[in-house]
C-alpha positions as CSV (number, residue, x, y, z in Angstrom):
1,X,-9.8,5.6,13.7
2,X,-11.1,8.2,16.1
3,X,-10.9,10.7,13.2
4,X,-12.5,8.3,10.8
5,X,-16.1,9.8,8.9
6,X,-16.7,6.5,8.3
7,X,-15.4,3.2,9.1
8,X,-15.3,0.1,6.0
9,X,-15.2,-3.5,7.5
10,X,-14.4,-5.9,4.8
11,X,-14.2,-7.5,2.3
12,X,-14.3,-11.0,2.4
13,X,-14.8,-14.3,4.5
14,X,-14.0,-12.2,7.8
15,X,-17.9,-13.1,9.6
16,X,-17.3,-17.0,9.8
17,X,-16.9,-18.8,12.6
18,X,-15.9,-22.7,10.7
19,X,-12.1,-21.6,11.6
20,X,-12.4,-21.3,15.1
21,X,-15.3,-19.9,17.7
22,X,-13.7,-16.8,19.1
23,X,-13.4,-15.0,15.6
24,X,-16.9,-13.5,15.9
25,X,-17.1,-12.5,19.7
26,X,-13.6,-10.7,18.8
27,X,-15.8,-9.1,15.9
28,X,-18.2,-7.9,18.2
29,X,-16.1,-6.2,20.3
30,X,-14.1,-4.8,17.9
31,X,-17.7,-3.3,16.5
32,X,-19.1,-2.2,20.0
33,X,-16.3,-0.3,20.3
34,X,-16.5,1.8,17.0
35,X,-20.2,2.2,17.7
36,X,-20.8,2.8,21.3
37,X,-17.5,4.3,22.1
38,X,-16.4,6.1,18.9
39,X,-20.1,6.1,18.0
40,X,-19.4,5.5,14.0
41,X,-20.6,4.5,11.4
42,X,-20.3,1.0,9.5
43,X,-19.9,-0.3,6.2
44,X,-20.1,-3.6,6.0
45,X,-18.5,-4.3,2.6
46,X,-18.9,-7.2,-0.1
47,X,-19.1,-10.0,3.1
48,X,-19.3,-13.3,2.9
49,X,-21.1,-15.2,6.2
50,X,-20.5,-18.2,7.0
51,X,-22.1,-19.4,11.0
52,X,-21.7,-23.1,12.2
53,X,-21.5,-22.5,15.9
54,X,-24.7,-20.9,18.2
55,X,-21.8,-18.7,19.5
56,X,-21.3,-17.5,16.0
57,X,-25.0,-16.7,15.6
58,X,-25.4,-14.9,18.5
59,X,-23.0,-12.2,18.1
60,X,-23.3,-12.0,14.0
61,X,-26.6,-11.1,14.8
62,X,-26.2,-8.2,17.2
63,X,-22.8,-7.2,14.9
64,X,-25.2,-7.1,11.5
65,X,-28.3,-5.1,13.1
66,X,-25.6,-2.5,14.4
67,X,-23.8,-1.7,11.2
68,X,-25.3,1.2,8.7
69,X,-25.1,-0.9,5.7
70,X,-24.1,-4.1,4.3
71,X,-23.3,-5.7,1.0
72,X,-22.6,-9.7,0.2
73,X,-20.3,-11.3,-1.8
74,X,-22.5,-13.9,-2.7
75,X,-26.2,-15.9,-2.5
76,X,-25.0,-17.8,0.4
77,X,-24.4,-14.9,2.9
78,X,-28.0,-13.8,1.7
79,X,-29.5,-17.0,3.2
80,X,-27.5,-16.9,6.1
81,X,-28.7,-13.3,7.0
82,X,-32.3,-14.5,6.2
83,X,-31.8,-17.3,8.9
84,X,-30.7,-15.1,11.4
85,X,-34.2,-13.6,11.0
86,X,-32.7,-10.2,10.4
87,X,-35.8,-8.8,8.1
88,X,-34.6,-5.4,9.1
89,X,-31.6,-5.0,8.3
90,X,-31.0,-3.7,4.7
91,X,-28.0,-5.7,2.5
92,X,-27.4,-5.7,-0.9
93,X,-25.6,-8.1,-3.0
94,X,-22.5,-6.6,-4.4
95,X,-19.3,-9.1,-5.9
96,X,-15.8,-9.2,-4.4
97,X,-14.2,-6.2,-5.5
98,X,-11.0,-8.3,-6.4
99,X,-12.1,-8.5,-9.9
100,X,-10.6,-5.0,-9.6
101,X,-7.2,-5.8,-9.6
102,X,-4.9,-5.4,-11.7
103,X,-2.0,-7.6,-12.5
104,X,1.8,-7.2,-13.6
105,X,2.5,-8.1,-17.4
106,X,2.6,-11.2,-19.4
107,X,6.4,-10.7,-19.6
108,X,6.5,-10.7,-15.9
109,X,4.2,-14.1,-15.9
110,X,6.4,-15.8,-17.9
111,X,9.5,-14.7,-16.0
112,X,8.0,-16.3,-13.2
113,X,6.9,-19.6,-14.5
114,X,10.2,-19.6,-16.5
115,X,11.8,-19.3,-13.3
116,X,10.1,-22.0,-11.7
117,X,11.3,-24.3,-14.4
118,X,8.3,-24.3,-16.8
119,X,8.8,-24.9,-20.3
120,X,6.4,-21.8,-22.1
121,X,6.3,-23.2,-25.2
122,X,3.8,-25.8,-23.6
123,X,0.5,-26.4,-22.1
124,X,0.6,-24.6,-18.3
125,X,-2.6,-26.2,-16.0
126,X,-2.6,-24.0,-12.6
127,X,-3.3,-26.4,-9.8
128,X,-4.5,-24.7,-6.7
129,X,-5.3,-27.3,-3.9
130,X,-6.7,-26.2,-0.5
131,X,-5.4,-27.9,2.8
132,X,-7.7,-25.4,5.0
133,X,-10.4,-28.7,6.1
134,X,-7.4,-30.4,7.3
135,X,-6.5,-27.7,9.2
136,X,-9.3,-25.5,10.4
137,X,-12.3,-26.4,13.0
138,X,-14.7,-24.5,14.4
139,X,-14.5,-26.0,17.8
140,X,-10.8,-24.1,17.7
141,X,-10.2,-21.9,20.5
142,X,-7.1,-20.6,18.4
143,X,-7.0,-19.6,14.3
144,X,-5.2,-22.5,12.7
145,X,-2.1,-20.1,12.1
146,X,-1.7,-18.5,15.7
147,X,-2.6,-21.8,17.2
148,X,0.6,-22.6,14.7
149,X,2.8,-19.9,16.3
150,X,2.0,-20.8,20.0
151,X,2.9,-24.6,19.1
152,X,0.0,-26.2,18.9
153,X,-1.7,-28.0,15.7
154,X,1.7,-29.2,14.4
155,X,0.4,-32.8,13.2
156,X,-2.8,-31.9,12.6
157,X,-4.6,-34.7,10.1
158,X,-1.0,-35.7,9.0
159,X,-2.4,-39.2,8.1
160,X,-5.3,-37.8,6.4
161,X,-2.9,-35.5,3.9
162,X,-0.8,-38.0,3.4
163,X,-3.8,-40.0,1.7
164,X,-5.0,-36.6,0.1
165,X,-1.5,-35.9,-1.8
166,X,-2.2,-39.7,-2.8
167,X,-5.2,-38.7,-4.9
168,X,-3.8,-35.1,-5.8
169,X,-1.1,-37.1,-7.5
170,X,-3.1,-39.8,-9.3
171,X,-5.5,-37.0,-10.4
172,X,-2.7,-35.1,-12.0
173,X,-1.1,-37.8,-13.6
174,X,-4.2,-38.4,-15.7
175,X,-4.3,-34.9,-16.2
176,X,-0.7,-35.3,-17.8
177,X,-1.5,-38.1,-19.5
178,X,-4.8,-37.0,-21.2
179,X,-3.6,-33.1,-22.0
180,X,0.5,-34.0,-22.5
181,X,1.2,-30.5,-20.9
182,X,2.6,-29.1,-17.1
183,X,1.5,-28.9,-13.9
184,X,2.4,-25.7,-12.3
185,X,1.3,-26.1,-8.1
186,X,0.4,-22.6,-6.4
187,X,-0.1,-22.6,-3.3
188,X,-2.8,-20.8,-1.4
189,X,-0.5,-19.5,2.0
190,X,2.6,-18.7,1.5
191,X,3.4,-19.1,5.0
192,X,5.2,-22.3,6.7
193,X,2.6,-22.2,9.1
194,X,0.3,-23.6,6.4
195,X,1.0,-27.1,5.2
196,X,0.5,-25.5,1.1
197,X,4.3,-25.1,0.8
198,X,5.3,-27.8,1.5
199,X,2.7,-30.6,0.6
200,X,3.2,-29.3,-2.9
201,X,6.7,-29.6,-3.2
202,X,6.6,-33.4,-1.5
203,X,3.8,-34.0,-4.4
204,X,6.0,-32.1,-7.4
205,X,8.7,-34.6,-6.3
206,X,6.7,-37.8,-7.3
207,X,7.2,-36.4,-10.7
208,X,10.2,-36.1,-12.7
209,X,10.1,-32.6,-14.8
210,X,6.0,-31.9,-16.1
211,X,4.8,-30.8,-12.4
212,X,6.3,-27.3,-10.4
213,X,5.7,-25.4,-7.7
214,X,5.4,-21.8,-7.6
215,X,7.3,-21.1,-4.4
216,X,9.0,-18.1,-4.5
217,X,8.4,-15.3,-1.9
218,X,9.5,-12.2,-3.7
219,X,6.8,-11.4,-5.9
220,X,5.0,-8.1,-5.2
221,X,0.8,-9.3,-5.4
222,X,0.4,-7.7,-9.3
223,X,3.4,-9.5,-9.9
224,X,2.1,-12.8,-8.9
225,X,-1.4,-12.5,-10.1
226,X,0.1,-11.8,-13.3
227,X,0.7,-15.4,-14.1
228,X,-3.3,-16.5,-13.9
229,X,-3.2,-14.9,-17.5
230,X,-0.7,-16.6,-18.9
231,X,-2.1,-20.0,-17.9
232,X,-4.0,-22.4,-20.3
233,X,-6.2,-23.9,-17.9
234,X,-6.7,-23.4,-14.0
235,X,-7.7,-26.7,-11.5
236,X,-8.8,-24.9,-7.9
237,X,-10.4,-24.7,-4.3
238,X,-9.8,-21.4,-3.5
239,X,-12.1,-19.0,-4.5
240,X,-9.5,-15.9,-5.4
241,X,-7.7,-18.0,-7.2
242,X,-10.7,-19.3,-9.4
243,X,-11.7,-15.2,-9.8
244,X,-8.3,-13.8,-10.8
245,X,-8.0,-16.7,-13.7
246,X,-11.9,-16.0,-14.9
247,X,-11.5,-12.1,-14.5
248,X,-8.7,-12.3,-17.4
249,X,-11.0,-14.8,-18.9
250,X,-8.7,-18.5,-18.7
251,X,-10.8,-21.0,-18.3
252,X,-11.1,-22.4,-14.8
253,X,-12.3,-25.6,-13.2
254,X,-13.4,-25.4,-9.3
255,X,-13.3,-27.7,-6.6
256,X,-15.5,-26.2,-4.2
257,X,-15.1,-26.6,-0.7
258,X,-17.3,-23.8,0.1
259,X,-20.5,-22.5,-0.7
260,X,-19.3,-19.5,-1.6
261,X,-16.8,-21.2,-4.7
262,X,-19.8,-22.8,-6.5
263,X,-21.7,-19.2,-5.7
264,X,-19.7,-17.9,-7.7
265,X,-19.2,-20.2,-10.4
266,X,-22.7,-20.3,-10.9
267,X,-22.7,-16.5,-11.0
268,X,-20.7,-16.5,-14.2
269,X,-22.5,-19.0,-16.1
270,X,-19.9,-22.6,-15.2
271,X,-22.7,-23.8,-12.9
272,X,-21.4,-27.4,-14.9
273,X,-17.9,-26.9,-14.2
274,X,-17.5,-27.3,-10.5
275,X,-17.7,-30.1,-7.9
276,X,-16.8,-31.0,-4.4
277,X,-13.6,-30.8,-3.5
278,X,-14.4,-34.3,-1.8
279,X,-15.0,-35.3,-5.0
280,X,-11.1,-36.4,-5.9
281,X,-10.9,-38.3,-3.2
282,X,-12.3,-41.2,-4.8
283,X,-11.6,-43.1,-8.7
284,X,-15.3,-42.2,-9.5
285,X,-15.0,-38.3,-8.6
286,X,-11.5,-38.1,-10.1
287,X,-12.9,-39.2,-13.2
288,X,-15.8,-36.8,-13.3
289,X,-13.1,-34.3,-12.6
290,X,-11.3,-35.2,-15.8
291,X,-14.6,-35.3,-17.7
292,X,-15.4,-31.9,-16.2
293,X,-12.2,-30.5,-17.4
294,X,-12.1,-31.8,-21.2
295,X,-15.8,-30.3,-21.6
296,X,-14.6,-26.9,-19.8
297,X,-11.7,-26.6,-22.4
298,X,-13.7,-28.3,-25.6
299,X,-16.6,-25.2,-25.2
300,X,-14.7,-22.7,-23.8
301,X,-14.7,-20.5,-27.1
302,X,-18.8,-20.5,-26.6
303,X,-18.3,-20.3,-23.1
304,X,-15.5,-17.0,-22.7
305,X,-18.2,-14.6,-24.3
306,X,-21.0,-15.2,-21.2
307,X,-18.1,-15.3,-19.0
308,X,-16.6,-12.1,-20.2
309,X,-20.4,-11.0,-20.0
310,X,-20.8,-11.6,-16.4
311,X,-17.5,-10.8,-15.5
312,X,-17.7,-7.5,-16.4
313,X,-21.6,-6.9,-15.2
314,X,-20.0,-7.9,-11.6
315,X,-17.3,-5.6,-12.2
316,X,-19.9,-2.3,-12.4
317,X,-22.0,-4.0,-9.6
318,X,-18.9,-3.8,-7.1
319,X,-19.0,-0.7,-7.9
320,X,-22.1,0.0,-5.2
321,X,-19.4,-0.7,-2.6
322,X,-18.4,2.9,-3.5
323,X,-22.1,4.3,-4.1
324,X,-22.8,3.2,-0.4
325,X,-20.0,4.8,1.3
326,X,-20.7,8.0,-0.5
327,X,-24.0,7.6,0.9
328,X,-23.4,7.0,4.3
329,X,-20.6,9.8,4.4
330,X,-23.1,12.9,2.9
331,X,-25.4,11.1,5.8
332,X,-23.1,11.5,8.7
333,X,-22.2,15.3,7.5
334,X,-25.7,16.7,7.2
């Protein structure tokens, strides 16, 4: 680091404070450190901001107005710059460079949902749940996973995902029912710290054969983005999940539990085809949910050309992630 020209922070979700209250005023030393000690300069890159505590405020403020530039992943981390009355700091807003990667093969998708006991000669739904509300406060003192590791947090909200895998199943028995394909369950951590792993497995078991779960370990990341393309349809919270399906252009349904998951669905022209995640915990919202699905995959062939559109407009915008450092590095050398 000491030899660094220039130092990129990012990308992602890593300036939010809803997962526990010491994440930012680790940030801040972390960042006083490369700037007052190594005295170097900072690329804040395709962030997403988040602030929910006063604590969080605080020091985002004083990290943002020391950084040399900064770019946002989406419209939200725009308004929560703008509250923290930071008219002088210069950001621009530049899409998560994920939509750069690149993914194994179809052969290799198939081997993979083959593997997990999925018949490909049949409708495959992805199904990406989140457990992270049931796990993640911001009054934490701890991260949910190294609270996890010193011990702590073991039971958290058992009761309450025990009556969320209740609706997760009755939604996707409809979905059976109505589209007479598979289920194939991902889930978001692949860690047993997480609850993912196995909450999906105790829900695949309610069903006899038409749900899985995608739970091996092996799989290098192209590998196991490589199976969002060979998907018919893709149900999900998490927002990397949602953009690795829409960047090879399946159609994807989002259950936001973030602002920045129905940013970005808005972004690329499905501002209809998201809702609260809160939304399937309830007959009412589980039904929208279905509704919200069949009209996703009924216009989808009118829909994939905007998509494809936007997609690939967001895909050259990233590309100012690049233009910035360039920037900053002739800066620092003349």
């Amino acid at each position: 680091m000491a030899e660094a020209d220039l130092v990129i922070w990012g990308g992602g979700a890593l300036l939010m404070d809803n997962s526990c209250w010491p994440l930012i005023p680790y940030w801040f030393l972390i960042h006083f450190y490369l700037k007052k000690v190594l005295r170097k300069r900072i690329l804040a890159w395709s962030h997403g901001i988040e602030l929910e505590t006063k604590i969080g405020r605080f020091f985002a403020k004083r990290i943002l107005r020391g950084v040399d530039r900064i770019t946002l992943r989406d419209e939200s981390s725009r308004e929560a710059i703008d509250h923290l009355g930071l008219t002088n700091v210069r950001s621009e807003k530049v899409p998560d460079t994920i939509l750069w990667l690149e993914s194994d093969s179809r052969e290799k998708a198939e081997k993979l949902l083959s593997d997990a006991g999925l018949d490909l000669s049949k409708k495959i739904i992805g199904f990406v749940p989140t457990f992270w509300p049931f796990c993640c406060k911001p009054g934490d003192g701890l991260h949910y996973e190294l609270g996890r590791r010193c011990g702590l947090y073991r039971n958290r909200n058992r009761v309450q995902i025990d009556a969320y895998l209740d609706d997760l199943a009755d939604l996707i028995k409809q979905l059976l029912e109505k589209s007479g394909g598979q289920v194939v369950l991902i889930p978001h951590y692949a860690s047993d710290l997480w609850p993912d792993r196995a909450c999906l497995k105790r829900l695949a078991e309610r069903f006899a054969e038409r749900v899985k779960v995608l739970d091996r370990e092996d799989p290098t990341p192209a590998e196991f983005f490589s199976i969002y393309k060979r998907l018919d349809l893709l149900i999900a919270s998490p927002l990397h999940d949602a953009m690795l399906a829409l960047s090879q252009f399946v159609p994807a349904y989002g259950l936001a539990y973030r602002p920045k998951v129905s940013d970005f669905f808005t972004s690329v022209g499905l501002g209809h085809f998201w809702t609260d995640w809160q939304d399937l915990r309830h007959a009412e919202g589980r039904r929208r949910i279905l509704e919200g699905v069949s009209e996703l995959e009924a216009s989808w062939s009118d829909l994939k050309p905007l998509v494809r559109e936007r997609i690939e407009q967001m895909r050259g915008a990233a590309a100012l992630n690049i233009l910035e450092a360039e920037q900053l590095l002739g800066e620092g050398r003349s």
